[in-house]
N, C-alpha and C positions, 0 to 999 in steps of 0.2 A: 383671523383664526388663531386660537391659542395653540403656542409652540406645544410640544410634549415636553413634558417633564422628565429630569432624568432619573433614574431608578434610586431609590431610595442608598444610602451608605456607602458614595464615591469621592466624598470628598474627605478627606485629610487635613486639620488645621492644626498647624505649629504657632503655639504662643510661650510668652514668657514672665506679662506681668498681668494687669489689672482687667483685660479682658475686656475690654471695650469694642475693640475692631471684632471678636469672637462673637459678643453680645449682638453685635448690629446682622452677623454674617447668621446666628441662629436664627435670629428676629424676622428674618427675611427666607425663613423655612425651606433654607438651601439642606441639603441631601449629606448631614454631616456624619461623618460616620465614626469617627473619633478624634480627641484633642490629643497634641503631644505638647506637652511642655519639660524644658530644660532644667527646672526649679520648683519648687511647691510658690505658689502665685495663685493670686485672686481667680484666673483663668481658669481652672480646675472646679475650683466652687461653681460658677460660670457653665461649665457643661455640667457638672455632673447635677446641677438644680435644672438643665433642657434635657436629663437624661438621655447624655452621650457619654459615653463609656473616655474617662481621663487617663490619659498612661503619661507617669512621669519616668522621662529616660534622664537619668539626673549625670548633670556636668559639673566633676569634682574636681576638677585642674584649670583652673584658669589660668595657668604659667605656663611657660616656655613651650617646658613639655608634653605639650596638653599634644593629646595623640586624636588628630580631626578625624583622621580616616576609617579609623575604630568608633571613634562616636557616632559618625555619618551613619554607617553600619547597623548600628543599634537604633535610630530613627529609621531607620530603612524599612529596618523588619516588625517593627513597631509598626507601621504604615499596613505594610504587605498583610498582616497578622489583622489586620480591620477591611482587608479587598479593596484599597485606596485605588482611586485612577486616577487624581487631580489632589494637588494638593496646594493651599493656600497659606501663606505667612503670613500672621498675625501679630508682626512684636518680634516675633522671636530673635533672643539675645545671642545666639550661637551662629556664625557663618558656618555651611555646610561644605563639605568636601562634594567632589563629583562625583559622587555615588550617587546622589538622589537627585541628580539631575539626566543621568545618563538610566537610573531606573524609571525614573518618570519623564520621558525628555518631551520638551516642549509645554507640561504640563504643571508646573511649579509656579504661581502665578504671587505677584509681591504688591504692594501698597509701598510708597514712596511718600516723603512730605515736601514734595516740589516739585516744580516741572523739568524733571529727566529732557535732556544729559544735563540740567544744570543740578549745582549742589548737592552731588552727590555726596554719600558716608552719612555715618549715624549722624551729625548735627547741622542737619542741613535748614531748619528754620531757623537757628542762631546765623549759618553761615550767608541766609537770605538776608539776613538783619542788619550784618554785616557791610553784607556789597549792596547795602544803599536799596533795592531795586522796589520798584513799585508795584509790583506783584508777585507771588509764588503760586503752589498749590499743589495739588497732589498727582502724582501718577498711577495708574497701575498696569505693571510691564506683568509678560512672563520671565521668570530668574533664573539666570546666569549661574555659572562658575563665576563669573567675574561681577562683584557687587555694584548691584544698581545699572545693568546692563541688559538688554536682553529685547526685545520687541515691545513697544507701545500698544498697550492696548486701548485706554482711555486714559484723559487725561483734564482735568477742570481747575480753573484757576481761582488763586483766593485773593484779594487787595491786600497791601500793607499799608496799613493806617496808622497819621502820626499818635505818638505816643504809644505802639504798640512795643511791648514785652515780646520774649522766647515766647513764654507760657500763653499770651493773652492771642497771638499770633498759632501758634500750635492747637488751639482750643479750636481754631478754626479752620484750619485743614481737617483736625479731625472730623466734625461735624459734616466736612464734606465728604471723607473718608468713607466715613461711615452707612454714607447713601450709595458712593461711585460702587464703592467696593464690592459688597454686598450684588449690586446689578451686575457689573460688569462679568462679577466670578460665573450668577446664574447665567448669562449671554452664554460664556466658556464653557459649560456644561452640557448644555442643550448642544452646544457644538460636536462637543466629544460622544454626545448622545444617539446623535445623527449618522455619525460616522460608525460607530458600533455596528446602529441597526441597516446600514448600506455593505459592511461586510457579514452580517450576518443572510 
């Protein structure tokens, strides 16, 4: 029997570059209700050619100063201002303060390029490359305040093959990415979906 579906524009995705993990997550005619990105990026072209509405909350301090709790704020209500209920990271280059985790708690769902808790932080298929190992792959947890932490929700592994590159190595998580991701977000949905229509 097919699950139900969940209502059209609950989902929220945050990106930052080229729109790929965005691409697969449209393609897969999940319930998007609008893009936020931190930057003018490929990701924008991306929605607004699947006709979803792009909002660019633009981050103009990448120094010291840079004030998180104020920008959290402004992705927040960027979200709220679309009726988000789940929101997905796609790329995106900004860590968020605990504001959009304590407004959407439990609901912030991330992509990883390795098998959590290993190798964690932004370069984590170099740091796979590194420590030798003979496999990696991707994760996708729900996200934390604390990066790269948070509940396991799927997770698939990719070989490291000799004479593999960063790049030639990352081309293939993605491609895995781009399947897990995509499913697992709709699994989480229909979840959230269930649970609405039981307190309703």
């Amino acid at each position: 029997m097919q699950q139900p579906r969940p209502d059209r524009g609950v989902l929220g995705v945050l990106a930052s570059g080229t729109g790929s993990i965005l691409e697969a997550i449209l393609g897969a005619d999940l319930p998007v209700a609008v893009v936020v990105v931190d930057r003018p990026c490929r990701a924008m072209d991306v929605a607004r050619d699947a006709g979803v509405p792009a909002q660019l909350v633009a981050r103009t301090d990448f120094g010291a100063a840079f004030d998180r709790a104020a920008y959290t704020a402004r992705v927040v209500e960027a979200l709220e201002r679309h009726g988000v209920q789940a929101v997905a990271m796609a790329g995106f280059g900004t860590v968020l303060s605990a504001a959009v985790f304590e407004r959407f708690p439990g609901r912030v769902l991330n992509t990883h390029p390795a098998l959590l808790p290993a190798f964690k932080g932004w370069h984590a298929v170099r740091a796979a490359l590194e420590a030798g190992v003979a496999e990696t792959g991707c994760t996708v947890h729900i996200a934390t305040e604390a990066v790269d932490e948070g509940p396991i929700l799927a997770q698939e592994s990719v070989p490291v093959l000799p004479g593999d590159s960063e790049d030639s190595l990352h081309e293939r998580i993605k491609a895995v990415e781009r399947r897990l991701y995509p499913a697992t977000i709709a699994s989480f949905l229909t979840s959230i979906n269930d649970k609405l229509e039981t307190r309703t």
